[in-house]
Every structure is written in C-alpha cells, then in structure tokens.
C-alpha positions in Angstrom: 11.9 89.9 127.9 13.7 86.7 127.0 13.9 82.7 128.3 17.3 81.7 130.2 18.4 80.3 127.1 18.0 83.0 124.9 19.7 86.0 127.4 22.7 83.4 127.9 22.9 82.6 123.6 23.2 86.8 124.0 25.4 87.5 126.2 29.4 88.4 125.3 32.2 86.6 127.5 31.9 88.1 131.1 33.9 87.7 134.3 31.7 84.5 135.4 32.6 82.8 132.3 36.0 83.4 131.8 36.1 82.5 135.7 34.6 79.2 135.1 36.4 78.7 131.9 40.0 78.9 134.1 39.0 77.0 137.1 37.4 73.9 135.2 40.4 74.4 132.9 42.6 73.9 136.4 41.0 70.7 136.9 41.2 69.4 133.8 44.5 70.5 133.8 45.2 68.0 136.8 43.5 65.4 134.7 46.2 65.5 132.1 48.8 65.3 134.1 47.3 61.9 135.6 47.3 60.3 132.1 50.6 62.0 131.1 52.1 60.5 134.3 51.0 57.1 132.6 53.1 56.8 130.1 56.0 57.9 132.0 55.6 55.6 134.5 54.8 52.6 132.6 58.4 52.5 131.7 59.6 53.1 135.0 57.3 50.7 137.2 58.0 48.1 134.2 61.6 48.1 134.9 61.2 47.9 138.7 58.6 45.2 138.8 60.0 43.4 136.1 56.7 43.6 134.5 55.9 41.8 131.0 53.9 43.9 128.2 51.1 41.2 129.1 51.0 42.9 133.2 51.5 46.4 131.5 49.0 46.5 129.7 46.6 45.8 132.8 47.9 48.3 134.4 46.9 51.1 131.6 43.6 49.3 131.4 42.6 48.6 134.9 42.7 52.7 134.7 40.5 53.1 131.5 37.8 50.2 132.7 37.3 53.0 135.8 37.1 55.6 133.2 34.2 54.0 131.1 32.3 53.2 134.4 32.7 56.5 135.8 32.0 58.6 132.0 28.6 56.6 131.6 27.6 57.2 135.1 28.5 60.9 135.6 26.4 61.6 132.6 23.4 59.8 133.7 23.9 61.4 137.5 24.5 65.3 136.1 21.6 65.3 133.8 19.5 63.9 137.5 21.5 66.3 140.1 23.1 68.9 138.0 26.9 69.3 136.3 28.9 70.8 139.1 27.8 68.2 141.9 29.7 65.8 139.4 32.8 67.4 138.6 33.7 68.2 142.2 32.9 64.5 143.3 34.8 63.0 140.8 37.6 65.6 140.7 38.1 64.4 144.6 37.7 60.9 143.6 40.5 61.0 141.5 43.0 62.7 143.6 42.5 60.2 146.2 43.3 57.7 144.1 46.3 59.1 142.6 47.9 59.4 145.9 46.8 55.8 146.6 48.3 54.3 143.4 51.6 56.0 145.3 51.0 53.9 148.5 50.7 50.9 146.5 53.3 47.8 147.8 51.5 45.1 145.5 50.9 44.7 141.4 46.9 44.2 142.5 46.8 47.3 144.5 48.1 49.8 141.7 45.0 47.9 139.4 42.6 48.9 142.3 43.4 52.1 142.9 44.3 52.9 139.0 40.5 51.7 138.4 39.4 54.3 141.2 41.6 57.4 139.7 40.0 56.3 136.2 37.1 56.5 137.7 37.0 60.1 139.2 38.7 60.8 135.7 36.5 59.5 133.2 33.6 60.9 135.9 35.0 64.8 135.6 35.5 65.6 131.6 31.9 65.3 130.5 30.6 66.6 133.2 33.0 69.4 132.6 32.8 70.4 129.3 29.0 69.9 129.3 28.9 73.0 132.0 31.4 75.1 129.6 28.9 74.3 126.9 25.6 75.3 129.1 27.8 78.9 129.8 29.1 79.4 127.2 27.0 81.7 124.3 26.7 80.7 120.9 29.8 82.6 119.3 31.9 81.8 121.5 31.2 78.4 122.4 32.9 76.1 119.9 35.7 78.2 121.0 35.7 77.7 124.9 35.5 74.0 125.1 38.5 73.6 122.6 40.1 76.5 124.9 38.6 74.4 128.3 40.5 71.1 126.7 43.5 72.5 125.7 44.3 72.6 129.5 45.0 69.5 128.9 48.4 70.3 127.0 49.4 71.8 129.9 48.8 69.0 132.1 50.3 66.9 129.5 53.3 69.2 130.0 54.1 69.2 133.5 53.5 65.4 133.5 56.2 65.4 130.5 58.4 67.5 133.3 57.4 65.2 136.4 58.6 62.0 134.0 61.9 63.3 132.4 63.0 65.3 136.0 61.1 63.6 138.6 61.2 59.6 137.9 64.4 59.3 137.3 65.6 60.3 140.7 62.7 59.7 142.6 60.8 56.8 141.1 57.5 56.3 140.0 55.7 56.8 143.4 56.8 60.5 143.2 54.9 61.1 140.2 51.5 60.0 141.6 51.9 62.1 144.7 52.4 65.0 142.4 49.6 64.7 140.6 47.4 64.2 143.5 47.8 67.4 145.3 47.0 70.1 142.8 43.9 68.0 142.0 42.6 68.3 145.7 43.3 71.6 145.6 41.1 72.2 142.2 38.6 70.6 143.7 38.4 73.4 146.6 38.4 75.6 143.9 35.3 74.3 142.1 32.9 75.2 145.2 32.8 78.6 143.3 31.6 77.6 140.3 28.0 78.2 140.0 25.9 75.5 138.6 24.4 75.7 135.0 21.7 78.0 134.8 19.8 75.6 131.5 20.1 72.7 133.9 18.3 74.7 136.8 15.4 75.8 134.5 14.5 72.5 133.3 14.6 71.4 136.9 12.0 74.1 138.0 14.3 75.8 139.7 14.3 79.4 137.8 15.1 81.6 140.3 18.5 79.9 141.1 18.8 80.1 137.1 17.6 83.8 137.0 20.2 84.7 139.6 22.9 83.4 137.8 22.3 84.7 134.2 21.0 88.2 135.8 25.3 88.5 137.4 26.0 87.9 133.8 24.3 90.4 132.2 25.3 93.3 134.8 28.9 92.0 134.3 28.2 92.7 130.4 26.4 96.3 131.2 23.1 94.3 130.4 19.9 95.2 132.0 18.4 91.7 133.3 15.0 90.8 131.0 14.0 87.7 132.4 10.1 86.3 131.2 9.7 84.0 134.1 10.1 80.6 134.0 10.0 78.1 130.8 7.3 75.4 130.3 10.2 72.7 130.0 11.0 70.1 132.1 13.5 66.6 131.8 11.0 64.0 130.6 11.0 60.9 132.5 8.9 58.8 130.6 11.8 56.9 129.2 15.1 56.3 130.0 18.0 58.5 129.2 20.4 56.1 127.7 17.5 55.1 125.7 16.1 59.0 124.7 19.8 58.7 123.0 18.9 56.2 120.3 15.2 57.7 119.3 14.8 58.8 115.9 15.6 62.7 116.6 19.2 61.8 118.6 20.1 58.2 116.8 22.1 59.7 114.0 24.3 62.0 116.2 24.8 59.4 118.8 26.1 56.7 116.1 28.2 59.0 114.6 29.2 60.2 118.2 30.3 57.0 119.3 32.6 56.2 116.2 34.3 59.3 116.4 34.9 58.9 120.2 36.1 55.4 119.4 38.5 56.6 117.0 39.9 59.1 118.6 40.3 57.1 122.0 41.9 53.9 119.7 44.1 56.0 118.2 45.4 58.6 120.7 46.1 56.1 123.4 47.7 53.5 120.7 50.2 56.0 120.1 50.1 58.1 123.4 50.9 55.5 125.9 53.4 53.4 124.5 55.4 56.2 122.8 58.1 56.1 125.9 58.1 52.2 125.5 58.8 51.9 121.9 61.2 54.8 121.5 63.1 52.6 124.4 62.8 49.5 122.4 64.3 51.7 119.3 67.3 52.2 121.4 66.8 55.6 122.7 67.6 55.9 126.4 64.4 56.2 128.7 65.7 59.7 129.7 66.2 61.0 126.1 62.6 59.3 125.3 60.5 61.4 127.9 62.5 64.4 126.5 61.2 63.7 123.1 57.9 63.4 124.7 58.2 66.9 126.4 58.8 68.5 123.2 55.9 66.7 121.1 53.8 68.0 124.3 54.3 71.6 123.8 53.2 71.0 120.2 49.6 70.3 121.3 49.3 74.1 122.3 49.0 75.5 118.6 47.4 72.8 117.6 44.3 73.7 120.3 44.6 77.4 119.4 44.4 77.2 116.0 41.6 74.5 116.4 39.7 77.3 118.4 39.9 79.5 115.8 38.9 77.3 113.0 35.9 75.6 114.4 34.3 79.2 114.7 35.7 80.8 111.9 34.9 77.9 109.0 33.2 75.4 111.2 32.7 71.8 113.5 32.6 69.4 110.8 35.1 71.1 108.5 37.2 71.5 111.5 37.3 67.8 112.8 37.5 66.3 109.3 40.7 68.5 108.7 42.6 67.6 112.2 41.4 64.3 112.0 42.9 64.1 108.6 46.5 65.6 109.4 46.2 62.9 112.3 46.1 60.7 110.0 49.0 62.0 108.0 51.3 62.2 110.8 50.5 58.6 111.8 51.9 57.5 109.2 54.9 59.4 108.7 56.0 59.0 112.2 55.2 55.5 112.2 57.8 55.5 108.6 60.3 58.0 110.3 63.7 56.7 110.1 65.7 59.2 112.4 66.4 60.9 115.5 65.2 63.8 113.8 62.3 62.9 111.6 60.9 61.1 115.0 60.8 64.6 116.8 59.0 66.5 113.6 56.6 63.7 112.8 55.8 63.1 116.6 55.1 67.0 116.7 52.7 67.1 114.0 50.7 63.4 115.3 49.9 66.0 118.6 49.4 69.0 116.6 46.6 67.4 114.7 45.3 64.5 117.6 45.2 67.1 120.4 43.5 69.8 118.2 41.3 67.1 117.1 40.2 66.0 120.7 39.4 69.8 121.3 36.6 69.8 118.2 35.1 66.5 119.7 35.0 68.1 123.3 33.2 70.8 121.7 31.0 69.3 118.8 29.8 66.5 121.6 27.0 68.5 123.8 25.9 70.8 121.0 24.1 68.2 119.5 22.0 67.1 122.4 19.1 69.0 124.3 20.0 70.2 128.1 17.8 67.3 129.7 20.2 64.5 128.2 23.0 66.8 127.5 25.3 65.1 130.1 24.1 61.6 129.3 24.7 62.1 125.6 28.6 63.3 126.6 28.9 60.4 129.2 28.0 57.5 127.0 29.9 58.7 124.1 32.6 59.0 125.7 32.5 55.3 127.8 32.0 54.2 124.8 35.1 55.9 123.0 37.3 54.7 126.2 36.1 51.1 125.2 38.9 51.7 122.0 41.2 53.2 124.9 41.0 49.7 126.7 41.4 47.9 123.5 44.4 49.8 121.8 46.9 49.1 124.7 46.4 45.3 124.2 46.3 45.8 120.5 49.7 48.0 119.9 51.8 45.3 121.9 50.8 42.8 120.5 50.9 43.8 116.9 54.7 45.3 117.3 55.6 41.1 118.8 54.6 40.2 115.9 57.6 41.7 113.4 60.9 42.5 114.5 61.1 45.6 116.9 61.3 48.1 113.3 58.8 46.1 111.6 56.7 46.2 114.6 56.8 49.9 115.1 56.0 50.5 111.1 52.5 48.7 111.6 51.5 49.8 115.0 51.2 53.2 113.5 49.8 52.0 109.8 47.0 50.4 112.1 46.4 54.0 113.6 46.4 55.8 110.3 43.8 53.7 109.4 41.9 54.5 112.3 42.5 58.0 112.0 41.1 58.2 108.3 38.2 56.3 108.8 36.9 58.9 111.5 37.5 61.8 109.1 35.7 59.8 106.3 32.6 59.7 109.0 32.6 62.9 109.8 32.6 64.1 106.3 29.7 61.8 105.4 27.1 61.9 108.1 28.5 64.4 110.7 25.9 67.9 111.0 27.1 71.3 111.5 26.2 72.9 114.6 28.2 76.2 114.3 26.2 79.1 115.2 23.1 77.4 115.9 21.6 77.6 119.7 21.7 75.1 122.4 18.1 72.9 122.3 16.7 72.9 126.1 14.7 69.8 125.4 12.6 67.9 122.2 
C-alpha cells in the first residue's frame, strides 16, 4: 500500500501523462506565438503609427505589467482552487485579448487590451508547468517540463512565420487574430485534462485523487495500492506569499527570484527588439524577421538537449551550463560584424536562452511543497517579469546613447553581464533537486 505521492513518484510515463504533457504543450504553444507575434509587430505598428521608441516601449510593457499581475495571482488562486481551474481561465483570457488588441483603432486601446492578453499569459505558465510537475514521476520529471516549455519554440516558430509571411501583406492586425484562435481552441481542449491528484489530497478530496492515479497505474499494468487518505492538509495559519520567505523556503525563493529576474532581463532585452535593431543595422524588415525564423528553429536542440542533460548530470549543473553559453553568445552576437556571424551568433544566444528557460520551468516547483507549489511558481515568476518590464525601457535607451553600432555593442555587453551573474548564482547557492521526490507539505 502506498500514499498518492509515492504510487505517482512510481509510476513510468502512461497515456494520461503524455496526454496532458501534449495538450498543455498546445497551449503553451499558443502562448509563444502571442510574444513571438510581439516582436514582429512592434516593427510593423511602429511604422504605421509613427510611434517613437518612448510609445514602443509601452506597448511591450503595458503587456508584461498584465503578466506580473496575472503570474502572482494565478499562483496564489491554484494553490486555493486547484491548477487546471487556472490554466483554462487564463488560457481564455488571453485569447480574448489577442483578438481584441486586433480590433484596436486607438494607441490606448492596444495598451488595454495588451495588459489583458498579458494577463491570461503570465496567469497560464505557472499554473501550467506546476500541473506537469504534480504528474509527472520523479525520473522523468525534469525532463517533461523542459519538454512542456519547449512548445514554446514552436510557437515561437509559427509567430516567426505569421511576421515574415503574414505582416507584410496583411498588417499587424492579422497577426493578433491568428494567434487568438488556436488559443480558444486549446482552451476547449484543456476540459480533458484531469486536475492534479497531490493538489486533491491535500484538499481532502482523496477519492477524486485516487481515481486519477488508480487510471494511471492500469495504463502502466499496475495493480492500484492505494492506503487511504494522507494526514496533510494546506496550512492556513499564515499566508502563502509569506510561507515563501520562512526559514525552510527563504533560500530557494531568493535564489528563485534572481534567476527569474535574469532570465526575464535578459531574454526580453534581446528578444524583443532583435527585429528593431537588425532594421536600424540596415537590414530590410522582411530579411530581419527571416533571420529571426531561423534563430527560432535553433531553440529546438537547445530544449532537447536541455531535457536530456538536467536528468542525465543534473538541475544545477544544467542551468549553470546554459546560462553560461547565454552568456557567451551575448556577447559574440552583440560583437558580430556580418550578415553572417549575426545568423550563427543569434543561433547560439537561443540555443543556450531557450534551453535555459526550460531548466528554470523545471527546477522552479521542485523546490516547493504541493500546498504553495503554485504560489512559489507565481511569485517567482511576477517577479522575474519585473526585469521583462524593465529591459525594454533599458535596451532603447542604452543603444540612443552611442551611435546606432556603438549602441548595439553595449545593449548586448549589458545582457552578458546579466547572463553571467545568474550562472554565478546558481553555481553558489542553487540546491539539486534531481531525483529527489516532490514534498506534499512541511
């Protein structure tokens, strides 16, 4: 006889999991292609509008504001009504604002309704790889979340497509309506997807749970050995944002929140200006979003060969190295002087920053106990999108400074430092939680 916990840490991949591996996958999928679109459009809308770098920048951040509401919330609310209540609210969420930010006739109505798609965004991906986490056993887990985020290459891909095919001869408005209607339909999808089983125990709710794990098992040729229900339930003596700072959860949660920081600076410093400042370089905005499709497909071995690292030697090992070549990259893209060092070095800085955003998806609910699992992932990463809503004021800024080569030589000297002081972090206070099984509460 074993607890919910211990028959799940069992278990080998089964049907259900792969199934709910591949239809949260499709939604984060959708996701991608929302901040893919981003970058893409930014360029397009600037040039329509007649927008200054000043206006463009709201209009990236009015987006990520959304997503640090809606990341800090969605954790709190999945941890009080359970992970797959979330992810299909906020899934919806943001696919009506996509198709709203499409509508939009006025400067202050794409902020609006940016904020509201940022919102369902930010919402969904905690949310969402805290349920792949909770159904995922421990070989396998590390593994699945860097599989689950590595979806979000090939949203990043399709938006690539949508920018270099789509925008060009049907404008910017086309784009958003894309991205909304696969998202809707994800959403529909996600009705199937059972709800965690941990979460369900620690809400006294074990039958639910048992039913659950119990398909599972027959699915692996198990014979279901359930004990009855745990004596655990979600303390609510304090709160939960505060359960994250006591002395067994402060270290992870500081080092948490400077790696989601980093990341977030760094990714979207490069990311979402990349179309802007290969313009300003004197590439043509069409050749510039085929660059970009290009350095998009390179973020699929780096996710694969992230998934195989951070089970085969490790988490911490495994961000400090991706983190690292981030770093690298950074720097040699930012000092690439042609045509064709610009499309090597770009695809090396999303090799290593993609496969390195799959390790934190995956390291981030390992190292909390189900009851605050989702709050842990929601705060860490609000607080990561606070360097998301920074960099895009930062990177402008910085390149006005010098002249437009100058400019574009610093902007990425800045992110290589940013890059290099995560992977110092993690090597210093980061713990390994390779192998080890999921805590249920402390």
């Amino acid at each position: 006889m074993a607890t919910i916990a211990e028959r799940i840490e069992k278990l080998p991949m089964t049907r259900t999991a792969w199934t709910i591996l591949m239809i949260v996958g499709v939604g984060w999928m959708f996701d991608a292609m929302d901040q893919g679109m981003v970058s893409g459009v930014i360029a397009s809308i600037g040039t329509d509008w007649n927008l200054s770098l000043y206006e463009k920048s709201w209009l990236i951040n009015s987006g990520i504001i959304g997503m640090i509401l809606g990341a800090a919330l969605s954790g709190i609310i999945a941890d009080r009504w359970g992970r797959r209540r979330v992810i299909t609210v906020t899934l919806l969420i943001y696919s009506a604002g996509s198709a709203l930010c499409g509508l939009s006739t006025e400067y202050w109505m794409l902020i609006v309704f940016r904020f509201i798609t940022g919102f369902g965004l930010g919402g969904e991906l905690p949310a969402a790889s805290t349920l792949v986490t909770e159904m995922s056993p421990a070989a396998s887990r590390g593994r699945n979340v860097v599989l689950l985020e590595s979806f979000w290459a090939w949203g990043w891909i399709a938006a690539s497509m949508v920018s270099f095919l789509a925008i060009p001869e049907f404008g910017w408005r086309a784009a958003f309506f894309i991205g909304a209607l696969p998202a809707l339909f994800a959403a529909v999808l996600r009705f199937g997807v059972p709800e965690s089983p941990r979460y369900l125990e620690i809400k006294g709710k074990h039958s639910e749970a048992d039913a659950v794990v119990s398909k599972m098992e027959r699915e692996a040729g198990i014979e279901p050995s359930d004990s009855g229900p745990e004596n655990i339930s979600a303390k609510k003596d304090r709160g939960l944002f505060f359960r994250l700072w006591n002395k067994d959860n402060i270290r992870s949660t500081a080092v948490l929140w400077v790696i989601w920081f980093g990341i977030n600076f760094g990714y979207y410093g490069f990311v979402l200006w990349t179309p802007d400042l290969l313009v300003n370089r004197g590439f043509s905005m069409v050749r510039s979003f085929g660059y970009i499709v290009i350095m998009c497909f390179a973020q699929l071995p780096g996710y694969f060969s992230a998934a195989y690292l951070i089970e085969k030697i490790g988490r911490k090992p495994t961000l400090i190295i991706y983190f690292a070549g981030t770093a690298v990259a950074s720097w040699l893209f930012g000092h690439a002087g042609s045509a064709l060092a610009i499309l090597i070095t770009g695809c090396l800085l999303y090799f290593f920053a993609l496969g390195a955003w799959g390790c934190v998806y995956s390291y981030t609910p390992e190292v909390y106990p189900t009851e605050i699992r989702g709050s842990g992932t929601g705060w860490a990463s609000a607080f990561g999108r606070v360097g998301a809503f920074i960099a895009p004021f930062i990177v402008p800024a910085l390149y006005g400074m010098y002249d437009k080569d100058t400019g574009f030589v610093m902007v990425f000297i800045v992110l290589t430092i940013c890059f290099a002081a995560v992977a110092v972090t993690v090597a210093l206070f980061a713990r390994e939680t390779k192998g080890k099984n999921l805590a249920d509460s402390q």
